[in-house]
mmCIF file of the N, C-alpha and C atoms, coordinates in Angstrom:
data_MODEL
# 
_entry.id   MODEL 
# 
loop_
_atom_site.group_PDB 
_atom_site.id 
_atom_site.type_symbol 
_atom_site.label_atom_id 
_atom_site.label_alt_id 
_atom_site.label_comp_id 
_atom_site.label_asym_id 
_atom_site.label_entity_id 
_atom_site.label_seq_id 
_atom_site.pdbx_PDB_ins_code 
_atom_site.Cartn_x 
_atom_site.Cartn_y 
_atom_site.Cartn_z 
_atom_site.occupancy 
_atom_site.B_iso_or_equiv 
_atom_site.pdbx_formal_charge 
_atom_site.auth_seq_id 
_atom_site.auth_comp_id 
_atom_site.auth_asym_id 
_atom_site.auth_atom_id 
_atom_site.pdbx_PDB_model_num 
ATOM 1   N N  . UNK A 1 1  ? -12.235 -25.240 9.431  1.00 0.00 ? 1  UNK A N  1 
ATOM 2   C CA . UNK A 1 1  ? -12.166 -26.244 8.392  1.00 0.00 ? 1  UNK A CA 1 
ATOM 3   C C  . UNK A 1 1  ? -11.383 -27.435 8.899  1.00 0.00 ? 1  UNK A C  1 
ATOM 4   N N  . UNK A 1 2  ? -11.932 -27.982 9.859  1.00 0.00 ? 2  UNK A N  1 
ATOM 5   C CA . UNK A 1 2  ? -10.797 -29.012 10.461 1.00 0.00 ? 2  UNK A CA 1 
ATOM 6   C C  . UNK A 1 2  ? -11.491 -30.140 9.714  1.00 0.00 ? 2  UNK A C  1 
ATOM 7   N N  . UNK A 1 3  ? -9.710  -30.629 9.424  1.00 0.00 ? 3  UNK A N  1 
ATOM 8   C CA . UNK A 1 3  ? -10.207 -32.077 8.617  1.00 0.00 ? 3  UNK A CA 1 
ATOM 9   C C  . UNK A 1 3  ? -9.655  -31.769 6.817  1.00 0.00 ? 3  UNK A C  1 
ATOM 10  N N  . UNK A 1 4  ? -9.719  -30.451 6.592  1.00 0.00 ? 4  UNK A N  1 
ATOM 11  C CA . UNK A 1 4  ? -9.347  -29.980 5.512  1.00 0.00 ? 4  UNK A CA 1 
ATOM 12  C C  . UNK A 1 4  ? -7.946  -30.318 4.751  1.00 0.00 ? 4  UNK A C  1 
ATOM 13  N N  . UNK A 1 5  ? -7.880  -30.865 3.897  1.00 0.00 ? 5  UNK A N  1 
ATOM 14  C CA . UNK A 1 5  ? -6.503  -30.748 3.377  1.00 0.00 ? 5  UNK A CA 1 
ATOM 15  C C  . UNK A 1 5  ? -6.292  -29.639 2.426  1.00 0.00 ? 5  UNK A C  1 
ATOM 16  N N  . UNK A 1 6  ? -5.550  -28.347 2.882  1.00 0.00 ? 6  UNK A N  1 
ATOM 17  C CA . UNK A 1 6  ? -5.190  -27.309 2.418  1.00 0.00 ? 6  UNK A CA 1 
ATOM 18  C C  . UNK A 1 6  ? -4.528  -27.336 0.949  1.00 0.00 ? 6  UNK A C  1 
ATOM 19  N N  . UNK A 1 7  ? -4.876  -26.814 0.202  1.00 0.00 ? 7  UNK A N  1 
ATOM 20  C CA . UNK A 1 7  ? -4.700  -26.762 -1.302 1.00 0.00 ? 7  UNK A CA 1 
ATOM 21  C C  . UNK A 1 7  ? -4.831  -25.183 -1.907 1.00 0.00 ? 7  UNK A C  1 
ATOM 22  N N  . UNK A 1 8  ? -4.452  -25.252 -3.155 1.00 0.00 ? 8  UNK A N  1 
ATOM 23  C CA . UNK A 1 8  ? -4.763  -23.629 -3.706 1.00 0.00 ? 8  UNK A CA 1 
ATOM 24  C C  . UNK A 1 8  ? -6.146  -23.193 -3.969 1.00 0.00 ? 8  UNK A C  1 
ATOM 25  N N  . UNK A 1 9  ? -6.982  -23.949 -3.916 1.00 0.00 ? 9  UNK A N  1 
ATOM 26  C CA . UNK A 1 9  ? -8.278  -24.024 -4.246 1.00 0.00 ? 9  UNK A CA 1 
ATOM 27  C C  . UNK A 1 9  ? -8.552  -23.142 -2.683 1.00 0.00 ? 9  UNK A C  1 
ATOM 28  N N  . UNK A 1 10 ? -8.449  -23.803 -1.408 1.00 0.00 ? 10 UNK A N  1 
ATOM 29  C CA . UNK A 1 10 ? -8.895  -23.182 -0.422 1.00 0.00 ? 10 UNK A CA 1 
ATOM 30  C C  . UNK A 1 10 ? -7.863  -22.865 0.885  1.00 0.00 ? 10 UNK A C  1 
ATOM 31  N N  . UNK A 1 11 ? -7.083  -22.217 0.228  1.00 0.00 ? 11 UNK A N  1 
ATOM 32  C CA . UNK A 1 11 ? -6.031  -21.698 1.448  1.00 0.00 ? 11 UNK A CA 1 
ATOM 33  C C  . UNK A 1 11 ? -4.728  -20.883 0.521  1.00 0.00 ? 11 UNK A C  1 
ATOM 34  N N  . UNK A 1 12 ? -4.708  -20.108 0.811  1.00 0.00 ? 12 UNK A N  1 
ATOM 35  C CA . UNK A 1 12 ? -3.560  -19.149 0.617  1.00 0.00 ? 12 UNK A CA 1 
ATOM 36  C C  . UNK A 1 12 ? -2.676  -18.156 1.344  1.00 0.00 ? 12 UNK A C  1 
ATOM 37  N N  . UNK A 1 13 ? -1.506  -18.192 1.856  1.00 0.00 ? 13 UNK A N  1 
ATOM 38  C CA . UNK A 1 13 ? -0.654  -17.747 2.404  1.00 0.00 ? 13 UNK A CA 1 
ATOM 39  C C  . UNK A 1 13 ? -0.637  -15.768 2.452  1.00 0.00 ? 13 UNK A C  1 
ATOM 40  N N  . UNK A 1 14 ? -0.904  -15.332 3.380  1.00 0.00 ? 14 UNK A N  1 
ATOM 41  C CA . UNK A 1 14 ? -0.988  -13.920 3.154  1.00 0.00 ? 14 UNK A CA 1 
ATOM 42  C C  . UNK A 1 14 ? 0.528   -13.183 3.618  1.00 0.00 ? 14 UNK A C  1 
ATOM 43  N N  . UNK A 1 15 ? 0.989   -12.564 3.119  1.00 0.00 ? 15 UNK A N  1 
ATOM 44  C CA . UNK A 1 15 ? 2.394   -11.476 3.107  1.00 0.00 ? 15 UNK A CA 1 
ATOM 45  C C  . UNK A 1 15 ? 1.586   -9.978  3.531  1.00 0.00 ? 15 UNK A C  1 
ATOM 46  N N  . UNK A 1 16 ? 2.224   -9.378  4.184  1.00 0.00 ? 16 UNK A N  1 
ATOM 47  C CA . UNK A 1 16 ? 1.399   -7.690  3.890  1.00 0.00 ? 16 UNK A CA 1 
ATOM 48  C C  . UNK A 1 16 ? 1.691   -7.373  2.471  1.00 0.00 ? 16 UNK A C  1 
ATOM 49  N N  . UNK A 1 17 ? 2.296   -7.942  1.471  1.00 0.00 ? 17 UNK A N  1 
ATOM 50  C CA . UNK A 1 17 ? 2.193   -6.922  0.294  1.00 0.00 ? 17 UNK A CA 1 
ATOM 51  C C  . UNK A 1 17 ? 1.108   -8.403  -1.105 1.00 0.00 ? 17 UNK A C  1 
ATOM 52  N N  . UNK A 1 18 ? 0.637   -8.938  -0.030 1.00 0.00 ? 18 UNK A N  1 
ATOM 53  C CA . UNK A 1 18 ? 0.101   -10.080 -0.548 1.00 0.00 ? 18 UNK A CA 1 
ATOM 54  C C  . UNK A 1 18 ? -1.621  -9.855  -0.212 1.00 0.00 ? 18 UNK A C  1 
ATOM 55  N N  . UNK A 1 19 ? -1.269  -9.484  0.829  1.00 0.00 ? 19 UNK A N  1 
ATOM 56  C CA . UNK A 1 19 ? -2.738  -9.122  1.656  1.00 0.00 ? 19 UNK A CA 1 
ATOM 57  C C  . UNK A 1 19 ? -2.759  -7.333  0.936  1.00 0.00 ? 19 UNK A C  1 
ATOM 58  N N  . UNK A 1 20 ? -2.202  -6.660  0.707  1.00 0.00 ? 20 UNK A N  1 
ATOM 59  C CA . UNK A 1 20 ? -2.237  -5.340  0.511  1.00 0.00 ? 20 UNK A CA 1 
ATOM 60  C C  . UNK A 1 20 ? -3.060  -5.527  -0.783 1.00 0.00 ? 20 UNK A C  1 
ATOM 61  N N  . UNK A 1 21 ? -2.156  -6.346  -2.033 1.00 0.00 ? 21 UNK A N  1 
ATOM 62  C CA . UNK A 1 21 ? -2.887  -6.535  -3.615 1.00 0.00 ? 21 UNK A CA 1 
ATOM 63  C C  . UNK A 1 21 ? -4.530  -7.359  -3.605 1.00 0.00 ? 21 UNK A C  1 
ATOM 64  N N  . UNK A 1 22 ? -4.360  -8.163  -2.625 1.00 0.00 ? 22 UNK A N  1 
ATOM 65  C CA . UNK A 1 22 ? -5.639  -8.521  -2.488 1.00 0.00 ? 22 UNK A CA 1 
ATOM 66  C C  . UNK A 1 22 ? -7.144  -7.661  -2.114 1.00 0.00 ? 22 UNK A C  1 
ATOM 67  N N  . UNK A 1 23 ? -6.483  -6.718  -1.016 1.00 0.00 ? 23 UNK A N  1 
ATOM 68  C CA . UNK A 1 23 ? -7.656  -6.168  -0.788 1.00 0.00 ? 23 UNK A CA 1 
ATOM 69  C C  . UNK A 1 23 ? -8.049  -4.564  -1.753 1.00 0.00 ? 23 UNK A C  1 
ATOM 70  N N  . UNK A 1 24 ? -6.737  -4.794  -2.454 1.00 0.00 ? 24 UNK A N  1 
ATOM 71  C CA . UNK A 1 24 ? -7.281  -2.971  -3.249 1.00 0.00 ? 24 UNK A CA 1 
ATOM 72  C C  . UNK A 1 24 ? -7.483  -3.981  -5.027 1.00 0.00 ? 24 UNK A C  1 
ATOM 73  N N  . UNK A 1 25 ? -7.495  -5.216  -4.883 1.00 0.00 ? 25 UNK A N  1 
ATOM 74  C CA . UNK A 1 25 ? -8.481  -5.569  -5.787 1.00 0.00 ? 25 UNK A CA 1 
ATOM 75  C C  . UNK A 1 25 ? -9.790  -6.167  -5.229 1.00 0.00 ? 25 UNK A C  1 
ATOM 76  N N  . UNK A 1 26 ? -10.062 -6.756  -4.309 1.00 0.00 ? 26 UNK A N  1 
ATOM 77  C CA . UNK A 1 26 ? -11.534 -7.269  -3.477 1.00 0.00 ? 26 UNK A CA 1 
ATOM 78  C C  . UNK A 1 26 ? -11.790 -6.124  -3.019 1.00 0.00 ? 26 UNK A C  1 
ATOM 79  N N  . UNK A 1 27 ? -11.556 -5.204  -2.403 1.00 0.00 ? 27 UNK A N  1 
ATOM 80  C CA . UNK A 1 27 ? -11.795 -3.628  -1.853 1.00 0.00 ? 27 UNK A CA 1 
ATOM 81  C C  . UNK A 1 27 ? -11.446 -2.344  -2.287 1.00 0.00 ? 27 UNK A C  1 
ATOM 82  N N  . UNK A 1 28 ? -11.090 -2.366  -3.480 1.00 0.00 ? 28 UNK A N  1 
ATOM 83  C CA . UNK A 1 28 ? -10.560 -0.996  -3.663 1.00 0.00 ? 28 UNK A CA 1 
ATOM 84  C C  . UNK A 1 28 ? -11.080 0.556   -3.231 1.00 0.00 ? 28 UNK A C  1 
ATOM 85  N N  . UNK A 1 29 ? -12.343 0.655   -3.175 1.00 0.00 ? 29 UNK A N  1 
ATOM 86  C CA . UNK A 1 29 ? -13.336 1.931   -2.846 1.00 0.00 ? 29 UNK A CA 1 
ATOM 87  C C  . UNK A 1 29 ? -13.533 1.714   -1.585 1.00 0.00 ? 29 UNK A C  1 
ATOM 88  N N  . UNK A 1 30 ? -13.279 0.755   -0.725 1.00 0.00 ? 30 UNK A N  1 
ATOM 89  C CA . UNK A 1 30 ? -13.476 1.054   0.702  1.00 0.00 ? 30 UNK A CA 1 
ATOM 90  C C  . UNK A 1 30 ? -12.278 1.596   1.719  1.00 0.00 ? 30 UNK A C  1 
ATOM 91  N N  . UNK A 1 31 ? -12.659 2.437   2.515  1.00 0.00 ? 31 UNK A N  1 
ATOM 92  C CA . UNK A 1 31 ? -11.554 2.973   3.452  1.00 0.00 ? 31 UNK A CA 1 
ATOM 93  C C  . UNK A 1 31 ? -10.470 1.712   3.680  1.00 0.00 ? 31 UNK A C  1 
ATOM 94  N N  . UNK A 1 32 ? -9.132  2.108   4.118  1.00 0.00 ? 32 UNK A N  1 
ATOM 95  C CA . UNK A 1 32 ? -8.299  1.901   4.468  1.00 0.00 ? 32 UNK A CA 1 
ATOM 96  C C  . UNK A 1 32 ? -7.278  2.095   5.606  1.00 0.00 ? 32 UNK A C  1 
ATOM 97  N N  . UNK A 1 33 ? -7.506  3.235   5.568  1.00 0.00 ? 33 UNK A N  1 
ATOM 98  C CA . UNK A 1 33 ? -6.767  4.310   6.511  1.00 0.00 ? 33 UNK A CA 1 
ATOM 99  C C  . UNK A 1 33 ? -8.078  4.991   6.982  1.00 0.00 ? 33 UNK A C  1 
ATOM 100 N N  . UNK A 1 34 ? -8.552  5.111   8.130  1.00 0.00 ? 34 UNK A N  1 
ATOM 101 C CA . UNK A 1 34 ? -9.356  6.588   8.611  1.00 0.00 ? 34 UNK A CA 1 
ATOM 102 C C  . UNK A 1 34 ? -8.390  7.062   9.450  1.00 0.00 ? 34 UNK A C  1 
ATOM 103 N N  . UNK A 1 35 ? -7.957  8.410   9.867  1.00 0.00 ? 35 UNK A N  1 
ATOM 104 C CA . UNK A 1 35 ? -7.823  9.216   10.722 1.00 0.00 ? 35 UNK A CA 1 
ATOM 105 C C  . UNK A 1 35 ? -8.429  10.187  11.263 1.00 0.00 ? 35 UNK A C  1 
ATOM 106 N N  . UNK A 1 36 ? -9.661  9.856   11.885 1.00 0.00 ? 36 UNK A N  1 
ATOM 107 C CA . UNK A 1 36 ? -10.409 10.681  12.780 1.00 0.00 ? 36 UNK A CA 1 
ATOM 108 C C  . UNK A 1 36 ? -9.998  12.131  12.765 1.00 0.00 ? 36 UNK A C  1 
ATOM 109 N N  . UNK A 1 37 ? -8.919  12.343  13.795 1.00 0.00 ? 37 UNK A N  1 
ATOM 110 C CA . UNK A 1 37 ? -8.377  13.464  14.110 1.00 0.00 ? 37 UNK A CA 1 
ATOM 111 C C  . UNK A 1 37 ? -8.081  14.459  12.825 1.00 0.00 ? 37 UNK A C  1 
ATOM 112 N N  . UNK A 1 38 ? -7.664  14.366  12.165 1.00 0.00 ? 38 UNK A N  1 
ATOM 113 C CA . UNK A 1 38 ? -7.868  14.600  10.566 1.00 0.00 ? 38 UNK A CA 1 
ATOM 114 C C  . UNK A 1 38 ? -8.705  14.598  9.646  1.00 0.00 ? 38 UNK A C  1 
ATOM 115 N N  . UNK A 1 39 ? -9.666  13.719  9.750  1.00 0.00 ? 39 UNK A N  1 
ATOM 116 C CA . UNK A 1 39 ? -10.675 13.693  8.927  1.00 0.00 ? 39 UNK A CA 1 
ATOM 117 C C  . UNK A 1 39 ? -10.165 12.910  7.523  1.00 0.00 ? 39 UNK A C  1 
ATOM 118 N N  . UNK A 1 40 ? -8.868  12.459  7.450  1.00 0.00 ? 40 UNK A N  1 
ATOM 119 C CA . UNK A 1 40 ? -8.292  11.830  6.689  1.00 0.00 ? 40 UNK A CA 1 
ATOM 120 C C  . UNK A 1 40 ? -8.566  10.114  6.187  1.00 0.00 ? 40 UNK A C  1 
ATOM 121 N N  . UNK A 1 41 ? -8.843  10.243  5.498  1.00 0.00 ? 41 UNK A N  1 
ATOM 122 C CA . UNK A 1 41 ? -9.777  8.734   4.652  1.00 0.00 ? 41 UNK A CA 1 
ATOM 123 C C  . UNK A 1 41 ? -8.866  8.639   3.298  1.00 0.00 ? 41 UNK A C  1 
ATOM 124 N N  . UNK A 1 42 ? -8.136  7.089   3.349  1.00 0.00 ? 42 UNK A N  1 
ATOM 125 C CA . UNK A 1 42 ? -7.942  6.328   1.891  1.00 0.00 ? 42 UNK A CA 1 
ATOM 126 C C  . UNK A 1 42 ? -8.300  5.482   2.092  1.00 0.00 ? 42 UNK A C  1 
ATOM 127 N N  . UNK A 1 43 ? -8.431  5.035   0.681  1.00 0.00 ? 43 UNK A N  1 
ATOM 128 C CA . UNK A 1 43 ? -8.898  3.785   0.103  1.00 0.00 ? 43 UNK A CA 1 
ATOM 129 C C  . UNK A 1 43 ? -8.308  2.466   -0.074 1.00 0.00 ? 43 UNK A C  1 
ATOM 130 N N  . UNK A 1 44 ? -8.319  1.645   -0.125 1.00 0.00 ? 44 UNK A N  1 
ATOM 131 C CA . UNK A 1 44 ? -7.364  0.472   -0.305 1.00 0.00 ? 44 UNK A CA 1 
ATOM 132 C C  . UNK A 1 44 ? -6.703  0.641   -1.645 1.00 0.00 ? 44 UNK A C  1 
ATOM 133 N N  . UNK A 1 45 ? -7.378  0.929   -2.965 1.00 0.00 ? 45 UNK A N  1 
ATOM 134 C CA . UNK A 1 45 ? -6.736  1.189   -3.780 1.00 0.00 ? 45 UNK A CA 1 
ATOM 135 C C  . UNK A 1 45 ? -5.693  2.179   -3.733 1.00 0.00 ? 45 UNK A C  1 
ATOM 136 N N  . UNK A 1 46 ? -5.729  3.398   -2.870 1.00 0.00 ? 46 UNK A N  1 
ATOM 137 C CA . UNK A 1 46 ? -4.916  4.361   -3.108 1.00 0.00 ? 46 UNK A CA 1 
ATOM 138 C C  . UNK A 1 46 ? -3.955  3.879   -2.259 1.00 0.00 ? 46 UNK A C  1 
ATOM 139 N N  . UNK A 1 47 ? -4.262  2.962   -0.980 1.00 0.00 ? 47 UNK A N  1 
ATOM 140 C CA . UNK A 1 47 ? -3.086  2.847   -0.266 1.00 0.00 ? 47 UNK A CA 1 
ATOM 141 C C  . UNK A 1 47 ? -1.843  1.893   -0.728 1.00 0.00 ? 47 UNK A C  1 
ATOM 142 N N  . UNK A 1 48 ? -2.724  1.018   -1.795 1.00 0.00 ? 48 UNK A N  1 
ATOM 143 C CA . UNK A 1 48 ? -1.567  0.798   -2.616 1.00 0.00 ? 48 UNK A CA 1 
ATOM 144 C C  . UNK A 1 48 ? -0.564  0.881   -3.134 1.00 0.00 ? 48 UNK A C  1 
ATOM 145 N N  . UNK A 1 49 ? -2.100  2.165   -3.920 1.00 0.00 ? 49 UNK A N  1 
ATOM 146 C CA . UNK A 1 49 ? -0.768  3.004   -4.801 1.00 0.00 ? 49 UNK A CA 1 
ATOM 147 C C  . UNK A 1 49 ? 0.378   3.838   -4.323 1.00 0.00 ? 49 UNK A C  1 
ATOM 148 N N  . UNK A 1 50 ? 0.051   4.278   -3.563 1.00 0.00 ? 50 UNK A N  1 
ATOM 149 C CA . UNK A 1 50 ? 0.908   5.210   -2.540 1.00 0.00 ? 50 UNK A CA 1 
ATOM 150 C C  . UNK A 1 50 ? 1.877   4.335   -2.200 1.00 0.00 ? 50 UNK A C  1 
ATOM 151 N N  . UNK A 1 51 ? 2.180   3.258   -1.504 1.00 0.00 ? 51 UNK A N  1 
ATOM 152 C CA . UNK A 1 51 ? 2.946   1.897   -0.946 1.00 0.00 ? 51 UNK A CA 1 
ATOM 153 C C  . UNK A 1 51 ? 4.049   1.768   -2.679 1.00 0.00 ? 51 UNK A C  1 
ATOM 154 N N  . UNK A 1 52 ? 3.179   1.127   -3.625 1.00 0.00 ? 52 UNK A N  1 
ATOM 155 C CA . UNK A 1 52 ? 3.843   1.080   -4.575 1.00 0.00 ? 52 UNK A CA 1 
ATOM 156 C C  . UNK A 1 52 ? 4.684   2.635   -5.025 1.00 0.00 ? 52 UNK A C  1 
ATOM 157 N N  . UNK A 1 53 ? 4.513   3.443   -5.057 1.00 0.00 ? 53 UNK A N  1 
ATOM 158 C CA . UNK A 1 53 ? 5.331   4.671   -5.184 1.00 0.00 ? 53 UNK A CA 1 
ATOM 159 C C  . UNK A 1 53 ? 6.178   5.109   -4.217 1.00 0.00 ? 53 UNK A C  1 
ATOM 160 N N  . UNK A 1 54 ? 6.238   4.546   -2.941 1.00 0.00 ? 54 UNK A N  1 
ATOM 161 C CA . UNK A 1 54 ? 7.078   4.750   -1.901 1.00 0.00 ? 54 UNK A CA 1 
ATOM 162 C C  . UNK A 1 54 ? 8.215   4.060   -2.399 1.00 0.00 ? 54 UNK A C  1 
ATOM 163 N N  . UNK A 1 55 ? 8.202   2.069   -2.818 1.00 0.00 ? 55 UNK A N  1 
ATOM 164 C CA . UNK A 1 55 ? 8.923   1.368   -3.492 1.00 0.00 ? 55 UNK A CA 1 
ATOM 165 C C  . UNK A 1 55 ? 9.811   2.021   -3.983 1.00 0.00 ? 55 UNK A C  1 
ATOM 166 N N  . UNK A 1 56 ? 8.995   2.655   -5.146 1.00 0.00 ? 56 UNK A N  1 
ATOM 167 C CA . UNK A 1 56 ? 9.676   2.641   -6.538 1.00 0.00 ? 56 UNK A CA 1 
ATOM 168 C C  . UNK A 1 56 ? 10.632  3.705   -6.333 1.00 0.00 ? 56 UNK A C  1 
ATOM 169 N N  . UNK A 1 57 ? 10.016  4.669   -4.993 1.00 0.00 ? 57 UNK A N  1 
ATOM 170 C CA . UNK A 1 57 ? 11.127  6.045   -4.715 1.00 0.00 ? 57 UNK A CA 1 
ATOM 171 C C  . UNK A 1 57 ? 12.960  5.106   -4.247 1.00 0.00 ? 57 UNK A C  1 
ATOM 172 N N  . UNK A 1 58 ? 11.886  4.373   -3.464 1.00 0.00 ? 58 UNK A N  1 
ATOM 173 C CA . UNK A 1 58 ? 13.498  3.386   -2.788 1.00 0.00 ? 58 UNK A CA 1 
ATOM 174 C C  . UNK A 1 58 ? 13.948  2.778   -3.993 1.00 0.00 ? 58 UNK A C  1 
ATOM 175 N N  . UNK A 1 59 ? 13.704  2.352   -4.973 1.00 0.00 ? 59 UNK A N  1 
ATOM 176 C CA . UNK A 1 59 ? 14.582  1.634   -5.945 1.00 0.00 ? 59 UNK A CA 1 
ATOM 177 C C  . UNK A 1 59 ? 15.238  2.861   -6.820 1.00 0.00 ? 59 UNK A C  1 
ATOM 178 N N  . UNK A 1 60 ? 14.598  3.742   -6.793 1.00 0.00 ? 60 UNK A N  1 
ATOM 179 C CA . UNK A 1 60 ? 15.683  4.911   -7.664 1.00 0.00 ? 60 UNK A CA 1 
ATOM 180 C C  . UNK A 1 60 ? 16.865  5.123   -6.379 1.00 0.00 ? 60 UNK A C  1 
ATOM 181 N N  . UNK A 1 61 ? 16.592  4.864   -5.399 1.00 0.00 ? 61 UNK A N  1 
ATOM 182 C CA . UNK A 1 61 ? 17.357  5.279   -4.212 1.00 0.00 ? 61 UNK A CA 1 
ATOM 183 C C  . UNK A 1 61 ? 18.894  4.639   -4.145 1.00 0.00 ? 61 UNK A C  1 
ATOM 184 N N  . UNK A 1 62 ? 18.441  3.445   -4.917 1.00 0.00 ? 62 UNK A N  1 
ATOM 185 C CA . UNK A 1 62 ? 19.295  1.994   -5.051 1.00 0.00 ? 62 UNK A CA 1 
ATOM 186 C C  . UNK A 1 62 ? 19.064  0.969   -3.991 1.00 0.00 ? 62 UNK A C  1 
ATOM 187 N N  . UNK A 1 63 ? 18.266  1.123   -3.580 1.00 0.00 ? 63 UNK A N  1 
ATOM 188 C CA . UNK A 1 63 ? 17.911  0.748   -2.447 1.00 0.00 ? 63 UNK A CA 1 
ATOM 189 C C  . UNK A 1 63 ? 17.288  -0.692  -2.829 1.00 0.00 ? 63 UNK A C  1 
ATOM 190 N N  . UNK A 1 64 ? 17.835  -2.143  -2.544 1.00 0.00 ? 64 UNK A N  1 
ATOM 191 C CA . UNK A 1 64 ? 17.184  -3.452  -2.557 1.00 0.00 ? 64 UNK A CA 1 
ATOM 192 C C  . UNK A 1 64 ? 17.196  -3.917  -1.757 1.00 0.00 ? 64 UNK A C  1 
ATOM 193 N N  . UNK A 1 65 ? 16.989  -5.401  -1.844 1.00 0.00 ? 65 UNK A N  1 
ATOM 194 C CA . UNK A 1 65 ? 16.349  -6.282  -0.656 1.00 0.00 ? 65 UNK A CA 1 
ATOM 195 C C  . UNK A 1 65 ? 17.710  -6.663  0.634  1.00 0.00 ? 65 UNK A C  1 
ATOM 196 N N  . UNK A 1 66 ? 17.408  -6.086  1.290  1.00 0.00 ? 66 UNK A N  1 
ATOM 197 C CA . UNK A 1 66 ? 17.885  -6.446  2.660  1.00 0.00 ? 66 UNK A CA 1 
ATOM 198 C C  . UNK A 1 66 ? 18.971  -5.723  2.756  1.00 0.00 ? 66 UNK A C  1 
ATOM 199 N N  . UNK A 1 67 ? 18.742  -4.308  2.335  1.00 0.00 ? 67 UNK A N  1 
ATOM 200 C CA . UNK A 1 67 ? 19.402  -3.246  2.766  1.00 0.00 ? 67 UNK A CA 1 
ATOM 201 C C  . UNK A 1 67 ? 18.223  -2.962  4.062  1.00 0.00 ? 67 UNK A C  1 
ATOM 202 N N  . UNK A 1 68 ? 18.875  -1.833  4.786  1.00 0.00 ? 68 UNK A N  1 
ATOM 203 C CA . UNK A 1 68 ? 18.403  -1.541  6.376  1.00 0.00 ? 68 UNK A CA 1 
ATOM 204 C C  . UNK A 1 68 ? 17.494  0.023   5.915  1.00 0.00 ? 68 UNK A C  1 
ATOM 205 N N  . UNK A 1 69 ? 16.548  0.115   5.669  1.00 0.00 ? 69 UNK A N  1 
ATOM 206 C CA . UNK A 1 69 ? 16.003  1.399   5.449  1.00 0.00 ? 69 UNK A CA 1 
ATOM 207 C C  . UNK A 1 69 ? 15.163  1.459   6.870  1.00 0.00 ? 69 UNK A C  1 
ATOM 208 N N  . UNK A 1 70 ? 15.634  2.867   7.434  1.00 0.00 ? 70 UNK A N  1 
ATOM 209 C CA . UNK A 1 70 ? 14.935  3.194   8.827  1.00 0.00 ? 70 UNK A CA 1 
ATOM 210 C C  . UNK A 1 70 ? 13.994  4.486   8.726  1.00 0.00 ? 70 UNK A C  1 
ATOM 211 N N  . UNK A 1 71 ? 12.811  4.518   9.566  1.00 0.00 ? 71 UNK A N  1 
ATOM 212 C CA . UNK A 1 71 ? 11.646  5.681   9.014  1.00 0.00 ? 71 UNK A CA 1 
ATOM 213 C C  . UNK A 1 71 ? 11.240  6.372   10.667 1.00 0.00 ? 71 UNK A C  1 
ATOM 214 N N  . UNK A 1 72 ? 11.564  7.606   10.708 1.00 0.00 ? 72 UNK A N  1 
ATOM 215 C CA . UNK A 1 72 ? 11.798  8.336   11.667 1.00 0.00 ? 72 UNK A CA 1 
ATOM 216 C C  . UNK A 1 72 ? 10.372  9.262   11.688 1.00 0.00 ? 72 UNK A C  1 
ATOM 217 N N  . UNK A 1 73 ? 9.257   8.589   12.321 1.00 0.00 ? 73 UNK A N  1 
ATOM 218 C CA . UNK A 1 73 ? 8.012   9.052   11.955 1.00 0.00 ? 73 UNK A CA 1 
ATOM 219 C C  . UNK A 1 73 ? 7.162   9.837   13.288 1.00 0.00 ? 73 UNK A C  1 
# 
């Protein structure tokens, strides 16, 4: 789009939790996750949801913004 002057109409800034809401509403029923080795398949919607319930575990945790949470995976 060169030449474009960027506006809300045609350009929007993506975050992963920006890009995450976007695609489990434009995609919700399509994979997300495959893991082959597993045979393991979600959906964009579920990976959401799952993401959002991870959150909400950390906020009962007390856990807010720009505390150091580390994931030993």
């Amino acid at each position: 789009m060169e030449g474009a002057v960027l506006c809300a109409a045609n350009h929007a800034s993506l975050t992963p939790i920006t890009f995450l809401d976007r695609a489990a509403l434009v995609y919700p029923d399509h994979p997300a996750i495959v893991a082959s080795s597993s045979g393991l398949t979600r959906t964009w919607r579920e990976t959401r949801d799952r993401c959002l319930r991870l959150a909400a575990s950390l906020a009962a945790l007390d856990v807010h913004r720009h505390h150091v949470v580390a994931v030993f995976a």
